[in-house]
N, C-alpha and C positions, 0 to 999 in steps of 0.2 A: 025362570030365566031372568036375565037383568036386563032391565032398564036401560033404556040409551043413554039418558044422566049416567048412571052406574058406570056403565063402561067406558063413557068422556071423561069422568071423574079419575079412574082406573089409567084410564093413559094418559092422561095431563099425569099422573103423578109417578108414572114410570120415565117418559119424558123429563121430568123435574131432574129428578135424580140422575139421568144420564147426561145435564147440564150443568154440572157440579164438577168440579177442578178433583180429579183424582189424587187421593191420599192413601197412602202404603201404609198396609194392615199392621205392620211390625216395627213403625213407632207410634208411643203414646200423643194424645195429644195435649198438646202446653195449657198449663195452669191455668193463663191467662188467658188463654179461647175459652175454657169453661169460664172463665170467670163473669167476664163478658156477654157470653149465653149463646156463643156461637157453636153451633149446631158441627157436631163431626160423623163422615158418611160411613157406614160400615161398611165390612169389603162383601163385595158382590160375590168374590168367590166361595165362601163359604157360607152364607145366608141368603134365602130365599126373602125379595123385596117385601116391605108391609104390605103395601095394597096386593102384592100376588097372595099375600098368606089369607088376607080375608078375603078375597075373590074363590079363593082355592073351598075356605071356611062354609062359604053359602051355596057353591054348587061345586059339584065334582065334574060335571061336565065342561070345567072351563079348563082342563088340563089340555085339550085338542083343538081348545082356541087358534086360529091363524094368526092374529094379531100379538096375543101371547108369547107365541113361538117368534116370530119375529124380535119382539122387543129383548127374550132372552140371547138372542144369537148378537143384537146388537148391544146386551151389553155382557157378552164374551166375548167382542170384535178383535181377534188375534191382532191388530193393528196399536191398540192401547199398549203403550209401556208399562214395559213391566217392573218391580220393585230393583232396585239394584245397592247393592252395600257400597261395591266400590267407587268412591266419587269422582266424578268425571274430572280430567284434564284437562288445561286448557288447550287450546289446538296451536300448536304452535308455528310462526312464523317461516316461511322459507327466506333461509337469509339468500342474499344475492352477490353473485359469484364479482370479482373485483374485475375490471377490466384492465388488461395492461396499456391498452393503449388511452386510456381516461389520464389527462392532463394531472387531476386530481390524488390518483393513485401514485402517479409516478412524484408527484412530488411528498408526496407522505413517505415513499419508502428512502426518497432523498434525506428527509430528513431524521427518519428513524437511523440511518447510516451514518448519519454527521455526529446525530446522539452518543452512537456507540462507539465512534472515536473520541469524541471529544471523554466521554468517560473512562474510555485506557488514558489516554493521555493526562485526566487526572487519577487516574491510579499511580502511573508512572511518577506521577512529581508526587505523588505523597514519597512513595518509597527513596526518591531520592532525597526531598526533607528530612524524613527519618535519620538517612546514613548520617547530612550535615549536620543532624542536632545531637548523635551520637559521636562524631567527632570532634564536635565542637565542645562537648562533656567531655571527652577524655583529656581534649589540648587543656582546657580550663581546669582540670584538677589538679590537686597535689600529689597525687598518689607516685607519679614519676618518682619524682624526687625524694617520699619514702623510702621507693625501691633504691635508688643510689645508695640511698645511705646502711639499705643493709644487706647491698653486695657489697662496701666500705666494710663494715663491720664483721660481715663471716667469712669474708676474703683474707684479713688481718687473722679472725681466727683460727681459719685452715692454715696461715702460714706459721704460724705460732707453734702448731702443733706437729707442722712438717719438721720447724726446726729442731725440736723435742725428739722426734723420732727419728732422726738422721741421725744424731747424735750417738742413739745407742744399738742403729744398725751398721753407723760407721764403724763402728767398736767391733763388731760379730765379723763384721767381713774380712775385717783386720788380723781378728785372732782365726778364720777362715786360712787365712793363707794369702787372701788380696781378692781381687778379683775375679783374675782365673777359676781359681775353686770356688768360689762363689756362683760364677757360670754353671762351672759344670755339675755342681751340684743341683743346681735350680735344671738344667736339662734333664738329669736323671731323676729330677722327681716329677717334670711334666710326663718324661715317656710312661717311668713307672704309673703313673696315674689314668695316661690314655691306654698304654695294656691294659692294667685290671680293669677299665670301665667295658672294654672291647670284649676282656673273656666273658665278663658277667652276662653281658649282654647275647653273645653266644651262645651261652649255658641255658638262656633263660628262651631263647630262638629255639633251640633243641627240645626242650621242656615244651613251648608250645605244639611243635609237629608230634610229641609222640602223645600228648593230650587223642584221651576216646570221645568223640565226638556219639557214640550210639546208647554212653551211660550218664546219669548223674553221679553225684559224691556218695548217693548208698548204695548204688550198682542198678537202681531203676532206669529202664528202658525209658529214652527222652521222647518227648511228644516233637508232632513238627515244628511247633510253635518256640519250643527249647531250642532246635538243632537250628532253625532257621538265627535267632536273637543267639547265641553264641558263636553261628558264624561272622556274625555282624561283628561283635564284640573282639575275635579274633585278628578282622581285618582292620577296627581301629587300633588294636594292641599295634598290628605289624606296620600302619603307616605312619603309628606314633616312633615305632622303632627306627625306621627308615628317616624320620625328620631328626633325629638323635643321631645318628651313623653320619648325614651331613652336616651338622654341626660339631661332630668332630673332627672332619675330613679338615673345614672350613681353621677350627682350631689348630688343627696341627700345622695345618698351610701357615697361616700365621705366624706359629712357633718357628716354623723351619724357614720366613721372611725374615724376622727377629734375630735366628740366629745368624744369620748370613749377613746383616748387620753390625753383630755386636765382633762373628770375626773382622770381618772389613774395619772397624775402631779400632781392633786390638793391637795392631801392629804399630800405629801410632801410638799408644799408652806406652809401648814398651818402649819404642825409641825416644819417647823425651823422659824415662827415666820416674815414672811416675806410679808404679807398681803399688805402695804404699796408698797414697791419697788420690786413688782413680777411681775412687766409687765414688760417686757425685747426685747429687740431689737430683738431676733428671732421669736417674739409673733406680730412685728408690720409689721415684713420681710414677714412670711407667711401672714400673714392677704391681704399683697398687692402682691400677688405672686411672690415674689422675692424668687429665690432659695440664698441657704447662700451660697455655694459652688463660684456662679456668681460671686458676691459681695464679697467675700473671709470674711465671721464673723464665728468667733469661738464660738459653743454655750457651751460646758463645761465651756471654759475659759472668756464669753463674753470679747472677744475683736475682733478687726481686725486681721487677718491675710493674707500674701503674700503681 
């Protein structure tokens, strides 16, 4: 048996060991502890203490010790933390709710509000700056008065070339017959042209209704996805069609303003006798869509003006 020494000895140094600051088996310990010669504690959970292994070593009858069994249970005391990888957070703060009726608040949100207008309000004059400093670059350039100078210059040129071309359509209308047949020649080539644009377009309306919608061009049975995208295709063909049919409606109305015009003039040309020299330069301006205004020609006065 042991000794009373023995067994003081024995729990002063169990003791010992369960007054040492617990260290997690699964980090190393730093360099600089060894270095130093500071003593690191092995984990309790898988190794049986030194002084239990020589207690155990000299008699086997200390495995039933009371005192034994106490110290082992106190140092598996489910109460010790255990290792943990992930590191703790800090506890954070409850923030505290604002009071509306705090003097303090209501004047913070006063001024958060003044903030926000005052910053539209310099938004707003930047954008107005802007416009001023962009108007104030256009008034101050030259570029105006470029442009004058070459509506001056291809204003001159179109009339130049007006004069050019009156010359040798005065001549056509002449050897025409006058006017008259000039008219009416010019009517029968607008109808003839609104006809054949009318049959084609009918022929081509006909052509689409009798189109097979259930084949391709090698006679394969179409998938949904064919019949679906070709009827699409169909119905842009026919509201492109429909948008061409009113601007012809639109065209011909026109023509048929035009002519009820040029009769209402006619009767005057004839009574002052002017059969000869009544084709006239705002007769050759319209014909080629030239507004008189562009070109600056006076029709009371036929001449140029500006």
């Amino acid at each position: 048996m042991l000794t009373p020494a023995a067994k003081r000895r024995r729990l002063d140094d169990a003791q010992s060991a369960l007054r040492k600051p617990f260290k997690s088996p699964f980090k190393t310990p730093m360099r600089s502890s060894a270095a130093n010669g500071e003593e690191t504690v092995p984990s309790t959970a898988g190794r049986t203490p030194p002084s239990q292994s020589v207690a155990a070593s000299q008699s086997p009858i200390e495995s039933n010790d009371p005192p034994a069994s106490s110290i082992d249970s106190d140092a598996q005391d489910p109460q010790t933390p255990l290792p943990s990888r992930v590191s703790a957070k800090p506890a954070s703060i409850p923030r505290k709710k604002p009071d509306p009726d705090d003097p303090l608040e209501c004047a913070l949100k006063e001024e958060q509000q003044r903030q926000r207008q005052l910053n539209r309000q310099m938004t707003n004059l930047r954008t107005e700056l802007d416009t001023l400093d962009q108007a104030l670059s256009i008034a101050s350039s030259t570029k105006d008065a470029e442009l004058d100078e070459l509506i001056i210059k291809w204003r001159e040129a179109s009339r130049a070339a007006a004069e050019e071309v009156f010359a040798t359509v005065r001549d056509r209308v002449n050897r025409m017959g006058g006017v008259g047949a000039w008219r009416e020649r010019e009517q029968r080539q607008r109808e003839w042209r609104n006809n054949f644009q009318e049959e084609k377009e009918e022929s081509s309306d006909d052509d689409d209704d009798d189109e097979e919608d259930e084949e391709d061009e090698d006679g394969n049975p179409l998938t949904p996805e064919q019949k679906e995208e070709r009827k699409i295709l169909k119905e842009r063909r026919k509201e492109a069609k429909e948008e061409a049919k009113r601007e012809r409606e639109w065209r011909k109305e026109e023509w048929e303003n035009e002519k009820r015009e040029l009769e209402k003039d006619q009767p005057k040309i004839v009574d002052e006798g002017k059969d000869d020299d009544s084709f006239t330069m705002d007769m050759m301006l319209k014909t080629l869509g030239v507004e008189l205004s562009t070109i600056g020609w006076d029709k009371q006065g036929q001449r140029w003006v500006g």
